[in-house]
N, C-alpha and C positions, 0 to 999 in steps of 0.2 A: 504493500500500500504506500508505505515512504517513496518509494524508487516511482508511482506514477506521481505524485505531488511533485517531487524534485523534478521528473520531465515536463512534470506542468507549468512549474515556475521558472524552469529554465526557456520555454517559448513565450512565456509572459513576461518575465524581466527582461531587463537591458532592453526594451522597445523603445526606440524615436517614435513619438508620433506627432505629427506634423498637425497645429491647432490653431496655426497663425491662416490665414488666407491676402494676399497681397490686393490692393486695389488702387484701380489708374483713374487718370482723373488730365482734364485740361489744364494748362499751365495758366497763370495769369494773365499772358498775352496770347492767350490759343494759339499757343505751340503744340509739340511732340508730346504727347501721352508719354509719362512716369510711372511705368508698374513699379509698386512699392515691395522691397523685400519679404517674403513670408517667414515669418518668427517660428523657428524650429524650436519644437517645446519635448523634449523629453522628462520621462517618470523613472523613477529612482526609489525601489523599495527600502524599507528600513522598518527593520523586524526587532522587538525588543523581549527582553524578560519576563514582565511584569503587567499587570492588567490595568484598562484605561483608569489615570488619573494618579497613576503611581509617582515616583522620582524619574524613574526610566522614560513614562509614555512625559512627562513635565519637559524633561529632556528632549528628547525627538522631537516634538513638538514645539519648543524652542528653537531648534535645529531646522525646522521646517519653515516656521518663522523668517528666519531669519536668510536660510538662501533663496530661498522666493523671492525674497526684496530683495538681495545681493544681484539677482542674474535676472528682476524685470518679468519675473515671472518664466523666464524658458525653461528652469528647472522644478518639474513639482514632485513632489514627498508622497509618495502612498506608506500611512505605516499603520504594521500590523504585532499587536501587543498578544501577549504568549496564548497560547491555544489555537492561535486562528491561522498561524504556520505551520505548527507541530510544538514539543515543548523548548528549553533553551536547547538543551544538545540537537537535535532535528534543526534549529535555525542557525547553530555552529556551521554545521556543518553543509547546510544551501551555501553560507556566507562565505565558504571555502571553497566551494564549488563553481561559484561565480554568479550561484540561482539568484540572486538577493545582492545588492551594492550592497549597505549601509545595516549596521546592526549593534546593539548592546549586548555583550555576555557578562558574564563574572568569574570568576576561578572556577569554581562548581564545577559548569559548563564548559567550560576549554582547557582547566587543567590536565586529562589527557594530552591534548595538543600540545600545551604550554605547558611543563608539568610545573617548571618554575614561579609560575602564578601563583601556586600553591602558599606562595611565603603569608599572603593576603589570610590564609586560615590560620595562621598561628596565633596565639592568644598573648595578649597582652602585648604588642612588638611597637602599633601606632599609636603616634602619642594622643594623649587622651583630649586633650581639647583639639577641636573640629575642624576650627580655623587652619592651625598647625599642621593637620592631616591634611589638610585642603590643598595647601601647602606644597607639601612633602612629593605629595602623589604626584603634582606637576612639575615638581624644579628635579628629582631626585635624580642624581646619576645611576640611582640602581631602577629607574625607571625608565632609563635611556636601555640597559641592558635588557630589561620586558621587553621593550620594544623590537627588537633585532628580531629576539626569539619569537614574536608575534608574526612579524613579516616573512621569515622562515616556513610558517605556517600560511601562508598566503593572507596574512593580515595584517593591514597598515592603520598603524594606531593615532588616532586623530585626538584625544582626551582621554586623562584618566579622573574619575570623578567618586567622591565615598557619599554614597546613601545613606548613613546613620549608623549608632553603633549598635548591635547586633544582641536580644536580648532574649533571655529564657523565658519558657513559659511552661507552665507543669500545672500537677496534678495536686503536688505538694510543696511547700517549700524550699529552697537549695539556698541553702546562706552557706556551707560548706562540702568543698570538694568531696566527705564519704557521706552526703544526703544524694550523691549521683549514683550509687551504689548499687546496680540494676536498674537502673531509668532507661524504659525504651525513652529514645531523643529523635525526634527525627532531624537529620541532616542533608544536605546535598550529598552526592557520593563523588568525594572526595575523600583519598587515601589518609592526609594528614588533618583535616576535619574529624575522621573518625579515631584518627590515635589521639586528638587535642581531648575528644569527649572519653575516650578508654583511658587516659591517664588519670581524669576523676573518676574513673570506676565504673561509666556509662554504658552503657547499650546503644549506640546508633546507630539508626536504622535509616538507609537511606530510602525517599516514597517520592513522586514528582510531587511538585508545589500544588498541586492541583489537586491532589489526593489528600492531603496534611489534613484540612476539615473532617471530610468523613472518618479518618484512620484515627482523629483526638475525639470524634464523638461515638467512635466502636469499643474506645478503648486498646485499638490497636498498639497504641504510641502512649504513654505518658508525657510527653509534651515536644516543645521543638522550639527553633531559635530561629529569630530574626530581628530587623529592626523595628521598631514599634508600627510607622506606617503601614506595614505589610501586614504585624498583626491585626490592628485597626481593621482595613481593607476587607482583609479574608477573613473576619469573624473569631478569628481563634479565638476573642475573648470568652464568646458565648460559650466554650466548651475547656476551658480551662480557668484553675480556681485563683493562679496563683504568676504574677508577672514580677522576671527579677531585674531589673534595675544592674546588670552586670558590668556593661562596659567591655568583656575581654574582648572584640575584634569590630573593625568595620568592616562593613560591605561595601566591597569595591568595587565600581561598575567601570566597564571600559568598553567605551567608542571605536570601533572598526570601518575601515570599509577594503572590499575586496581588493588585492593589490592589482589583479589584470585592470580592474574599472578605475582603480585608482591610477594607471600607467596610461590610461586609452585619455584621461582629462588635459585638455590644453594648460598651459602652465597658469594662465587668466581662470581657468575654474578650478584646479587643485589652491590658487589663495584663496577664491571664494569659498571652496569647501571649508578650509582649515580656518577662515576669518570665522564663519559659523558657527562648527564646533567650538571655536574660541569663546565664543559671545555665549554660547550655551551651557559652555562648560562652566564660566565665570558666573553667570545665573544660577544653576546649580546648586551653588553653596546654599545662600538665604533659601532659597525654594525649598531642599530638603528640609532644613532649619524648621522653617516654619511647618512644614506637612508632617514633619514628628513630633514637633511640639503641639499643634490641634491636635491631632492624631490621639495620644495620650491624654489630650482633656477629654477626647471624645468618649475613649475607655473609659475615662472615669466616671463620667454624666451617666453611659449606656449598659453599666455594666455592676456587677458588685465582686471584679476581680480584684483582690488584695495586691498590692503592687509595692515589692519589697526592694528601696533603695540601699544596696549591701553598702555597708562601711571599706573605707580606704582600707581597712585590718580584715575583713571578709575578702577584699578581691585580692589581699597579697598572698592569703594562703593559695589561691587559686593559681596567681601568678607563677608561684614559688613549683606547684605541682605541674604547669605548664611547659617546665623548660625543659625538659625531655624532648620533647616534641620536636623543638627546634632541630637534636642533632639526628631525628629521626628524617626531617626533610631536607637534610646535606646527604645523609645515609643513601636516602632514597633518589633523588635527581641527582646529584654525583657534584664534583667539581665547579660549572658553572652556577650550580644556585646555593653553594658553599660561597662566593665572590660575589652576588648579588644578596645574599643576607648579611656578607658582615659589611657591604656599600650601603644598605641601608637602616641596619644599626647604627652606621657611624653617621648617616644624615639626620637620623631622629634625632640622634644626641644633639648636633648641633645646631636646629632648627626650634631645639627646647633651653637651649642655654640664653 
């Protein structure tokens, strides 16, 4: 069933279609008729993670904004938020393919590809105020080395951008590392995701985002992680007792577009693309800001989940049980993502001093 979608969106994208029509007309001294140029308008998908109204859809949608005005309208945005491609790995992997220009993934989703990406799951490594992360993700030389490895992958990295910091949600409390002690967790499946959750003694279980609902109201899962908007969003409140205020990692979303589509643009629309993503990416910041800050009032008005802000001495035990982890994802991707975590350790430090 994938393989006829992929052939379907492969004769669907990358379409010119031509929506200008030229028209002539007498001169002011009835002279020679001027047929006026026809505006070549092409469509340009762009498939994201997340469901309308998200950080992700906020983003593209900014992004869409904004080259439409940049190119006068010859470029337009068709974009299509998760389920209605296939889920993020399915949209990976069109965007690799060349099905799809334009896309958001996260590590979850492309760290097979990238396995490096993975550093993004480790707990506790970004610094904790937002601004700083914001930061970080864009100036970091160990973000110049994602990059390579992206492109490698047939993906040209236009923005890197964090959605919020990433928080529990359960059945029961977790103020310390052995209340994880047998918790199904659901996670993304992600190799160092699930050793971050087995170092508290967890269970994760990875289930697509779209299942997470049903699988917390079977009982399937005793709970799972995310940022708050995404809880919000997708209801989890209604079916979990208990939200923790954690802090250990952000979600990191990053901006792609296919390297062939990105090699076929004139040099006048590769600045227009990247001016765009620029202005999107820089919006970004406040916009999650504030959609997780509603977001959490929302839960609070809508809901009677207990919502538990751990103490600086609650997340260090957490921290302290974390750092395993770390040598378990140089262990694992080898050599170059050993050179990209300790380039971006040493950029945290100095972007916190």
């Amino acid at each position: 069933m994938f393989k006829k979608l992929l052939t379907a969106l492969l004769v669907f994208s990358l379409v010119f279609v031509l929506a200008g029509c030229g028209s002539s007309g007498d001169t002011a001294d009835g002279g020679n008729e001027a047929a006026a140029e026809p505006q070549e308008v092409v469509e340009w998908t762009f498939a994201h993670e997340e469901v309308q109204g998200s950080v992700q859809d906020r983003y593209a949608q900014k992004f869409k904004e904004e080259i439409e005005k940049l190119t006068d309208g010859a470029v337009k945005i068709n974009i299509y938020p998760v389920g209605q491609l296939g889920d993020g790995a399915n949209q990976v992997e069109l965007l690799q393919n060349g099905a799809i220009q334009l896309g958001i993934n996260n590590p979850g989703s492309v760290g097979t590809l990238v396995p490096e990406t993975n550093i993004f799951s480790l707990h506790f490594l970004l610094p904790s105020d937002m601004d700083k992360a914001h930061e970080l993700v864009n100036n970091s030389k160990a973000m110049d080395m994602l990059n390579e490895k992206y492109l490698k992958s047939n993906m040209k990295v236009l923005g890197w951008f964090p959605e919020g910091y990433q928080m529990w949600t359960g059945n029961k409390k977790i103020t310390k590392p052995e209340d994880f002690e047998g918790f199904k967790i659901r996670t993304m499946a992600s190799p160092v995701i699930s050793e971050s959750y087995k170092a508290y003694g967890a269970d994760p279980t990875p289930i697509p985002y779209m299942e997470v609902y049903s699988s917390l109201q079977l009982n399937m899962i005793d709970g799972q992680v995310n940022p708050i908007f995404a809880i919000e969003e997708m209801k989890f409140y209604e079916v979990q007792d208990y939200m923790m205020l954690s802090n250990q990692a952000i979600f990191v979303g990053t901006f792609v577009a296919n390297d062939m589509f990105w090699d076929s643009l004139s040099d006048e629309r590769r600045a227009q693309v990247q001016e765009a993503a620029d202005a999107a990416t820089e919006y970004i910041l406040g916009a999650q800001k504030d959609l997780n800050n509603t977001r959490l009032e929302s839960i609070k008005e809508n809901s009677d989940m207990e919502i538990i802000d751990l103490t600086a001495e609650q997340r260090a035990a957490f921290e302290e049980a974390s750092q395993p982890v770390r040598e378990f994802y140089v262990e694992k991707y080898g050599e170059d993502a050993d050179k990209i975590l300790k380039q971006l350790l040493k950029d945290v430090k100095a972007i916190q001093q």
